[in-house]
SEFIZA-3560 file (N, C-alpha, C; in Angstrom, 3 decimals):
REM SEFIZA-3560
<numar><xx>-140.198</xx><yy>-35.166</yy><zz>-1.964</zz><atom>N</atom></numar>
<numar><xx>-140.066</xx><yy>-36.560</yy><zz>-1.585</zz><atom>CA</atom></numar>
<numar><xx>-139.087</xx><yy>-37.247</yy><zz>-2.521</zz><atom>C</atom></numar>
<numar><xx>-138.213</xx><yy>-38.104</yy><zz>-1.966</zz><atom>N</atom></numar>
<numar><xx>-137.565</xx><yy>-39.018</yy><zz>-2.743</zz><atom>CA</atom></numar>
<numar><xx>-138.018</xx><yy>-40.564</yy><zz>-3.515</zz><atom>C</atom></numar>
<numar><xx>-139.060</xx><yy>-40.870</yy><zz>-2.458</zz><atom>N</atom></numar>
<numar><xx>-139.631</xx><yy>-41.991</yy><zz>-2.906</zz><atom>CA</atom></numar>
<numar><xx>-140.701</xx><yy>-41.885</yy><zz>-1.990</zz><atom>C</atom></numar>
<numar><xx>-141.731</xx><yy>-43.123</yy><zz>-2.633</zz><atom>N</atom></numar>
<numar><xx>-143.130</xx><yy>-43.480</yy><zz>-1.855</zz><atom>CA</atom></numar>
<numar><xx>-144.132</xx><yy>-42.488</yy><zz>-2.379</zz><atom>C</atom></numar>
<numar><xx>-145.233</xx><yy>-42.742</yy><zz>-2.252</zz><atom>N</atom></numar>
<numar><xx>-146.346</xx><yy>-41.872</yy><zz>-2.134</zz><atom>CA</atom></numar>
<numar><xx>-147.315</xx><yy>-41.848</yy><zz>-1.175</zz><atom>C</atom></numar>
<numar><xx>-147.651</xx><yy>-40.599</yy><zz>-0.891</zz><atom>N</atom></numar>
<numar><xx>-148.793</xx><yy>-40.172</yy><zz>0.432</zz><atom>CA</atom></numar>
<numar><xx>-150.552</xx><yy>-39.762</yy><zz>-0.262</zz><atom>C</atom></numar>
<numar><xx>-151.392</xx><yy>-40.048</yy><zz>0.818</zz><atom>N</atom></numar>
<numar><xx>-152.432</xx><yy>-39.362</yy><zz>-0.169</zz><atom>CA</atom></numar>
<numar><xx>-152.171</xx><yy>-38.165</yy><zz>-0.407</zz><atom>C</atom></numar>
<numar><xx>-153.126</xx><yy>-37.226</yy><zz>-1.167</zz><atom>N</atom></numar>
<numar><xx>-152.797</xx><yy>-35.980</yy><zz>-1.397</zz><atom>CA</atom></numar>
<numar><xx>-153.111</xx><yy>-35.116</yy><zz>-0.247</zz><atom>C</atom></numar>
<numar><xx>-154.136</xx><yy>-34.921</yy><zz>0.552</zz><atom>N</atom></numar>
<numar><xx>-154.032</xx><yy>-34.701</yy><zz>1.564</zz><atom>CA</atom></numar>
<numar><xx>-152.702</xx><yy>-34.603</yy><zz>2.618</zz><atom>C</atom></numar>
<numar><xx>-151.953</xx><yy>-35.804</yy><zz>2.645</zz><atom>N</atom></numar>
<numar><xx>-151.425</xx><yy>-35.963</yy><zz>3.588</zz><atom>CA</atom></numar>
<numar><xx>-150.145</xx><yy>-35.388</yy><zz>3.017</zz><atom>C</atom></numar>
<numar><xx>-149.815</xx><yy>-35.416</yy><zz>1.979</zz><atom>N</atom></numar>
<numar><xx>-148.949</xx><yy>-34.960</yy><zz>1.077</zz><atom>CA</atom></numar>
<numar><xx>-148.810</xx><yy>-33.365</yy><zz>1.193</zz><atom>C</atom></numar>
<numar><xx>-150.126</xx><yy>-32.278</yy><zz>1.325</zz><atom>N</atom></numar>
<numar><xx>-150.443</xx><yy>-31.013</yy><zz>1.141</zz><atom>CA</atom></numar>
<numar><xx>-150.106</xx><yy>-30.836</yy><zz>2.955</zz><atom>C</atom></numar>
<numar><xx>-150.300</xx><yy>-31.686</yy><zz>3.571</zz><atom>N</atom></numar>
<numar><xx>-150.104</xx><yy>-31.128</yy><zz>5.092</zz><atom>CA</atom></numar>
<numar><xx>-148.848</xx><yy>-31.438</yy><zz>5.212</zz><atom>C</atom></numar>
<numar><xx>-147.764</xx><yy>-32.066</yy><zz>4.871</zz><atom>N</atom></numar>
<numar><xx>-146.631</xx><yy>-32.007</yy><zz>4.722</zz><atom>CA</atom></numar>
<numar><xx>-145.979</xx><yy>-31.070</yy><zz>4.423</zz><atom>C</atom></numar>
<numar><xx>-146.288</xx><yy>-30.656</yy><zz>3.185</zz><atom>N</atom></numar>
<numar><xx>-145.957</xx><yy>-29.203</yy><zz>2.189</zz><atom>CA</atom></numar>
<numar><xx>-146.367</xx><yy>-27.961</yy><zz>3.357</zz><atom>C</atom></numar>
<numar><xx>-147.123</xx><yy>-27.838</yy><zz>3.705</zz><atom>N</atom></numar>
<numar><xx>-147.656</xx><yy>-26.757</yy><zz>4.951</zz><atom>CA</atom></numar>
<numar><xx>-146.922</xx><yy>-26.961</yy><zz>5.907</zz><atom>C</atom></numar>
<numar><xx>-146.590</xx><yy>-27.824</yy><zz>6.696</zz><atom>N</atom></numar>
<numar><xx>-145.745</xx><yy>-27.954</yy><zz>7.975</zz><atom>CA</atom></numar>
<numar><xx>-143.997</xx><yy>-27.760</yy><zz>7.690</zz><atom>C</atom></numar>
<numar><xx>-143.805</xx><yy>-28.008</yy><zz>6.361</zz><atom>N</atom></numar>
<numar><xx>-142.451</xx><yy>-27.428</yy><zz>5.733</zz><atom>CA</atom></numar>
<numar><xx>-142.041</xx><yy>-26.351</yy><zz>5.824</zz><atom>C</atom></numar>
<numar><xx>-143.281</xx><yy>-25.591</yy><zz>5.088</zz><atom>N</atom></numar>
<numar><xx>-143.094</xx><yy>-24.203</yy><zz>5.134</zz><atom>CA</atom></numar>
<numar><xx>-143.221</xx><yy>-23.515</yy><zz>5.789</zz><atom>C</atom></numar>
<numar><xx>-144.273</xx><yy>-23.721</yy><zz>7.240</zz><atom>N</atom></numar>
<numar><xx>-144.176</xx><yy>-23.026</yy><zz>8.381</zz><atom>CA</atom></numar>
<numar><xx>-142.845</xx><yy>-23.002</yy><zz>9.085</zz><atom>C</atom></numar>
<numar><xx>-142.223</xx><yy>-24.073</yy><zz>8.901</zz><atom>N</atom></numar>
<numar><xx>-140.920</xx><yy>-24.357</yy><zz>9.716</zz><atom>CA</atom></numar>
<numar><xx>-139.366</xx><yy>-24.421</yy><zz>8.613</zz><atom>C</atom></numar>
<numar><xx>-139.358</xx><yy>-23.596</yy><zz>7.693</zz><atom>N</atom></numar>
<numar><xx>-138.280</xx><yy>-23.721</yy><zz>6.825</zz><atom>CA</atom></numar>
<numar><xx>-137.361</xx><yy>-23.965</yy><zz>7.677</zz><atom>C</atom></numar>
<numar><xx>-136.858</xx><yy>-22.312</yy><zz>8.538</zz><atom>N</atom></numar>
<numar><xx>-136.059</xx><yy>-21.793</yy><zz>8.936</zz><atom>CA</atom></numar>
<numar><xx>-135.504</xx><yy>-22.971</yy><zz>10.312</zz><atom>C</atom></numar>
<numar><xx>-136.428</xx><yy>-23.455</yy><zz>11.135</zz><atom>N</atom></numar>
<numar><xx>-136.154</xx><yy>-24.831</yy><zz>11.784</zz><atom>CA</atom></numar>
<numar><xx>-135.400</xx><yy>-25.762</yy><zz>10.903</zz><atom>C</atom></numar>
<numar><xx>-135.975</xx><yy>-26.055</yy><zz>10.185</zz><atom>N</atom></numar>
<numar><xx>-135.538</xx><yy>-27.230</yy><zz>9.172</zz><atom>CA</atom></numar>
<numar><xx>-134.223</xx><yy>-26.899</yy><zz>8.637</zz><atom>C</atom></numar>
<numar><xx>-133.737</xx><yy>-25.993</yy><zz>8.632</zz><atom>N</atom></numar>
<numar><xx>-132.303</xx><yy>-25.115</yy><zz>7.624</zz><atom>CA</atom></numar>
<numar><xx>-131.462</xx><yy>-25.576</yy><zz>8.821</zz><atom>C</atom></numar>
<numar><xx>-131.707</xx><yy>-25.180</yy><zz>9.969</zz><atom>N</atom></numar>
<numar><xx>-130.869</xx><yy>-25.331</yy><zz>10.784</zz><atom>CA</atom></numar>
<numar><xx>-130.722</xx><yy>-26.232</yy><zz>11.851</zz><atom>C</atom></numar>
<numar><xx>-131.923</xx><yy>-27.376</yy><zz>11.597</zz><atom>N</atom></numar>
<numar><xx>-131.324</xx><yy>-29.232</yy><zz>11.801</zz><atom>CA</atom></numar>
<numar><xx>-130.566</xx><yy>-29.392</yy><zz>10.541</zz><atom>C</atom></numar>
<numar><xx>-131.012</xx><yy>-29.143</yy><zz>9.821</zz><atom>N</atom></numar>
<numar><xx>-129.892</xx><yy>-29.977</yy><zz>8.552</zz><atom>CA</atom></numar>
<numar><xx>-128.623</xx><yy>-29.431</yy><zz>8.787</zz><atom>C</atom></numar>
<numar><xx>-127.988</xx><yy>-28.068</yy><zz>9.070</zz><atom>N</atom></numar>
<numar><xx>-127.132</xx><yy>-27.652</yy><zz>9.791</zz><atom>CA</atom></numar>
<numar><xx>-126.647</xx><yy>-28.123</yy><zz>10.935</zz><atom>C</atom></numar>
<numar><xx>-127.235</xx><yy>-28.519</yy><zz>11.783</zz><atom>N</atom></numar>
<numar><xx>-127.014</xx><yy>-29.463</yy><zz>13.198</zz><atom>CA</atom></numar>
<numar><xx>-126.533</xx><yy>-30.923</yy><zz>12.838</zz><atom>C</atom></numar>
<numar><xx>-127.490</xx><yy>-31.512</yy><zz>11.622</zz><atom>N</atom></numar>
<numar><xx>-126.874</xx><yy>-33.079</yy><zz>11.408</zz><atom>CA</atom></numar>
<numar><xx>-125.866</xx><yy>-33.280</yy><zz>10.909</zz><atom>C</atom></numar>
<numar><xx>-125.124</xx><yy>-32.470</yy><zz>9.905</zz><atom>N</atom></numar>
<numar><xx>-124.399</xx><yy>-32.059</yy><zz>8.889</zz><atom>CA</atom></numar>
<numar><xx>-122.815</xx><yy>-32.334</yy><zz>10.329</zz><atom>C</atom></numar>
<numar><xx>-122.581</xx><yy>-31.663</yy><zz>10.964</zz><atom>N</atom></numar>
<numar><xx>-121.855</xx><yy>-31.613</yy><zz>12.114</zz><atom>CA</atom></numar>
<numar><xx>-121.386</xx><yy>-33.005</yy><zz>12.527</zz><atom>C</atom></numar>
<numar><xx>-121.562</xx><yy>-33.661</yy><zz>13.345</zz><atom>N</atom></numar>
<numar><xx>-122.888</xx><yy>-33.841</yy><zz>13.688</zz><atom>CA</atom></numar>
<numar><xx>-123.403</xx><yy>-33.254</yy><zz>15.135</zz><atom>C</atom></numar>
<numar><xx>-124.521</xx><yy>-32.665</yy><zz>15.395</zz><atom>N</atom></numar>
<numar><xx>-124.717</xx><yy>-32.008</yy><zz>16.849</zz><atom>CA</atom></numar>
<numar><xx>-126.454</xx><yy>-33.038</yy><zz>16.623</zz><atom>C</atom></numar>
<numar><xx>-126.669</xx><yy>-32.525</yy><zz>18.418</zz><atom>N</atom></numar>
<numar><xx>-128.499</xx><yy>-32.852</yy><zz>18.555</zz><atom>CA</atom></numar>
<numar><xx>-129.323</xx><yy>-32.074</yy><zz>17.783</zz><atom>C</atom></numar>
<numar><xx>-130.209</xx><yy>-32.599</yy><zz>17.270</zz><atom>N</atom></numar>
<numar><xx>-131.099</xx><yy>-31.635</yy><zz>16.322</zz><atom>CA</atom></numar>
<numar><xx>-132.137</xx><yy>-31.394</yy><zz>17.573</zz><atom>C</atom></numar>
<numar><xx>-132.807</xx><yy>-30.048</yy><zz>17.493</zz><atom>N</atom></numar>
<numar><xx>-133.759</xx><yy>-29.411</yy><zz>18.225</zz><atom>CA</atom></numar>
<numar><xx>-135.055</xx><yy>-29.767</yy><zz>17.573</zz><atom>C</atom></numar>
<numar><xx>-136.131</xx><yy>-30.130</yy><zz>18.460</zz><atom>N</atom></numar>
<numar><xx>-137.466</xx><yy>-30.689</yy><zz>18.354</zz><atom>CA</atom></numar>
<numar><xx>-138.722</xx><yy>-29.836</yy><zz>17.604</zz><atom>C</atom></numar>
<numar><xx>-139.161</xx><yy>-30.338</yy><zz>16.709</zz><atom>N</atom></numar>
<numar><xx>-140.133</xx><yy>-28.738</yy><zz>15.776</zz><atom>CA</atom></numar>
<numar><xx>-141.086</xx><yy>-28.977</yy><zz>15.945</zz><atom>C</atom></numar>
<numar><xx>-142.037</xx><yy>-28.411</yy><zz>16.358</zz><atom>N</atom></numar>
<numar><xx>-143.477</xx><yy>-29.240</yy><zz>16.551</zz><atom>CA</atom></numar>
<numar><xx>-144.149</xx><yy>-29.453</yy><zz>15.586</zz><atom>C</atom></numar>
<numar><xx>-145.752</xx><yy>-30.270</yy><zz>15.970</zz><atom>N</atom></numar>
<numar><xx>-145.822</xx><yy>-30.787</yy><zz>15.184</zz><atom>CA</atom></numar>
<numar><xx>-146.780</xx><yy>-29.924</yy><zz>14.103</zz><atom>C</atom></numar>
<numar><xx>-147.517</xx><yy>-30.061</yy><zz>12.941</zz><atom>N</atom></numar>
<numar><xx>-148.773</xx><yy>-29.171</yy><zz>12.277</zz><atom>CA</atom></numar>
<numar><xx>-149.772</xx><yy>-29.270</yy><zz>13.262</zz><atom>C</atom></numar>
<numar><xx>-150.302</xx><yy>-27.844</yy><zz>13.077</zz><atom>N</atom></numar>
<numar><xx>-151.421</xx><yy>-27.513</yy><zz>14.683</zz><atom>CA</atom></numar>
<numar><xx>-152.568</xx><yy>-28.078</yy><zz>13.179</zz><atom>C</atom></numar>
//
């Protein structure tokens, strides 16, 4: 995070939904970078 704070909870399900989806995430930031449409990641089950 750059700024703000979350509870910790909400903070740890963040951290989990990151890491399930690195490889998504590598390649929107790759898509925005462009700029192209970024593709939709779902959400934490």
């Amino acid at each position: 995070m750059i700024g703000g704070k979350l509870p910790k909870r909400a903070h740890a399900m963040v951290l989990e939904w990151a890491s399930e989806h690195k490889e998504e995430l590598l390649k929107n930031w790759e898509k925005a970078i462009v700029p192209e449409p970024l593709t939709e990641i779902e959400p934490l089950n």
